[in-house]
Every structure is written in structure tokens, then in C-alpha cells.
KETI-332335 format. One record per residue (C-alpha): residue number from 0; x, y, z. Coordinates in nm, 4 decimals. Example, Ala and Ser with C-alpha at 12.3 -4.5 7.8 and 13.67 -1.06 7.14 Angstrom:
2
+-----+----------+----------+----------+
| seq |       c1 |       c2 |       c3 |
+-----+----------+----------+----------+
|   0 |   1.2300 |  -0.4500 |   0.7800 |
|   1 |   1.3670 |  -0.1060 |   0.7140 |
+-----+----------+----------+----------+
This chain:
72
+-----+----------+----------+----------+
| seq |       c1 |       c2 |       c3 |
+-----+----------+----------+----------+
|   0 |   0.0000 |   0.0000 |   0.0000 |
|   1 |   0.1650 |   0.3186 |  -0.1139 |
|   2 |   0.1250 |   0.5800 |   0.1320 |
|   3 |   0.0210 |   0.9459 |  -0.0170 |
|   4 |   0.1846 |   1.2328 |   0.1502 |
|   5 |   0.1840 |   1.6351 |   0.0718 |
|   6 |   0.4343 |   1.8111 |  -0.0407 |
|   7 |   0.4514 |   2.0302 |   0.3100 |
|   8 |   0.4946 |   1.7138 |   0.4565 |
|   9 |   0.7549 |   1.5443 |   0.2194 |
|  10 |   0.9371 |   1.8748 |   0.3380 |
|  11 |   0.8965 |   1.8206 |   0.6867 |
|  12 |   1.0148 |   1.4814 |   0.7020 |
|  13 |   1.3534 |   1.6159 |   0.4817 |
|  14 |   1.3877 |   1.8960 |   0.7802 |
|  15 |   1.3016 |   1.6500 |   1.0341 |
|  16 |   1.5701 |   1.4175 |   0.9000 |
|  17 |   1.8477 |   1.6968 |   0.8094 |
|  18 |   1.8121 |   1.8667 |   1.1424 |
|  19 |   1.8501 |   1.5470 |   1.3677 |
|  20 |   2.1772 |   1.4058 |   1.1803 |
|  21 |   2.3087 |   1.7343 |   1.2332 |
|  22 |   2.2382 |   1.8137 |   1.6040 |
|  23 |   2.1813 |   1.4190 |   1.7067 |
|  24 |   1.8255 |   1.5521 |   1.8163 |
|  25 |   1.5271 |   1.6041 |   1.6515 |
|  26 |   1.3758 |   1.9892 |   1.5943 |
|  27 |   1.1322 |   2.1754 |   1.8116 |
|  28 |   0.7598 |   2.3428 |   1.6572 |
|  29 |   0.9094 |   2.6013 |   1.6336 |
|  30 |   1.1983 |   2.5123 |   1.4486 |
|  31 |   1.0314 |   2.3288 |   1.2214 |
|  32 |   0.8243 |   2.6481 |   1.1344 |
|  33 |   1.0795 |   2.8942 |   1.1104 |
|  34 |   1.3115 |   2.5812 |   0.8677 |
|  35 |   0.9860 |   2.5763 |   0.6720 |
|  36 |   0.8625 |   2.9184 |   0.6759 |
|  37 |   0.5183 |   2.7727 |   0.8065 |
|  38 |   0.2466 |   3.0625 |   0.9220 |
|  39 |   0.2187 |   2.8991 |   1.3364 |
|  40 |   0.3152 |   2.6305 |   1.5496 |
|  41 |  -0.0267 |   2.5050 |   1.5142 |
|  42 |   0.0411 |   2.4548 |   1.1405 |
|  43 |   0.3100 |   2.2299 |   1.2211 |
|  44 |   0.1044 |   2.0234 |   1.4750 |
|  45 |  -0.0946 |   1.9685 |   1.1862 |
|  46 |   0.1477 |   1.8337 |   0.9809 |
|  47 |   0.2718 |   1.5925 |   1.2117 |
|  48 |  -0.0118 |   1.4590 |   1.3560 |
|  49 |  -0.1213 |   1.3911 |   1.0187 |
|  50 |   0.1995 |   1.1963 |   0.9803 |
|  51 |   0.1801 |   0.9889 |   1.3316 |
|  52 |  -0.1605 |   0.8568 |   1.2225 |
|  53 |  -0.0407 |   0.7801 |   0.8793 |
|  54 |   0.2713 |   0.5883 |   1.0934 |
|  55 |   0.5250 |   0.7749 |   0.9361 |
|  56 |   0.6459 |   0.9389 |   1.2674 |
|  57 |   0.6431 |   0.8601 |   1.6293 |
|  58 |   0.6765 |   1.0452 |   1.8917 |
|  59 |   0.6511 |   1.0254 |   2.2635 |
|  60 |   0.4378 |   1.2092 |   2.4451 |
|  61 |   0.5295 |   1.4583 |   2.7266 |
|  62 |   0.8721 |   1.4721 |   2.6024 |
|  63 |   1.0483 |   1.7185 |   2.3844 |
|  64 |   1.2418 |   1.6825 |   2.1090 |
|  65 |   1.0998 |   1.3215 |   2.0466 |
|  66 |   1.0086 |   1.3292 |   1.7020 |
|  67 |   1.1703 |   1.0208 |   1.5205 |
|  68 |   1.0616 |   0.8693 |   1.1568 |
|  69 |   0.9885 |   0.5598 |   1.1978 |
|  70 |   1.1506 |   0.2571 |   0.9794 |
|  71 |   1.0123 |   0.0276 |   0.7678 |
+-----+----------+----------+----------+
């Protein structure tokens, strides 16, 4: 099953990869929106809870920093 995915969010998951092999940790909201020139935090949210329920990333909750793509 091929898994469709926006273009905003093919972006995010480029900056979400980029920025953790470069500071071993994976961006904050706000980082995100200010790498993708995103309107609000909330826009990012968004994005990324639209990509845990497609299983793309995981995260755990009450913890910052804990984005992390998930394998295949």
C-alpha cells in the first residue's frame, strides 16, 4: 500500500531528517516552522499529527524533542 503524503509534509520529514543528523536531536515546533517558513506552530502540529496517524512518525508524548521517523 503506497502511502500518499503532501508536499509540506515530504518537506517536513527532509527537515526532520536533516536537522537530527546534524544536532543528534530532533527539531522543536518552532523550528520546524521557522526551517519551513510555516504561518504557526499550530500549522506544524498539523502536519505531524497527520503523519503519526499515517505511521510515518512517532513520537513520545510529554517529552520534547521526540520526534523520530519511523523505519520500515
Amino acid at each position: 500500500m503506497t502511502i500518499k503524503l503532501t508536499k509540506k509534509q515530504l518537506l517536513l520529514l527532509a527537515f526532520l531528517e536533516e536537522f537530527t543528523v546534524e544536532n543528534g536531536y530532533s527539531p522543536s515546533y518552532r523550528e520546524i516552522m521557522s526551517g519551513l517558513n510555516l504561518s504557526s506552530v499550530s500549522a506544524v502540529a498539523e502536519h505531524i499529527d497527520n503523519l503519526i496517524e499515517k505511521d510515518i512518525l512517532k513520537k513520545t508524548p510529554d517529552t520534547a524533542r521526540s520526534l523520530e521517523i519511523r523505519s520500515e
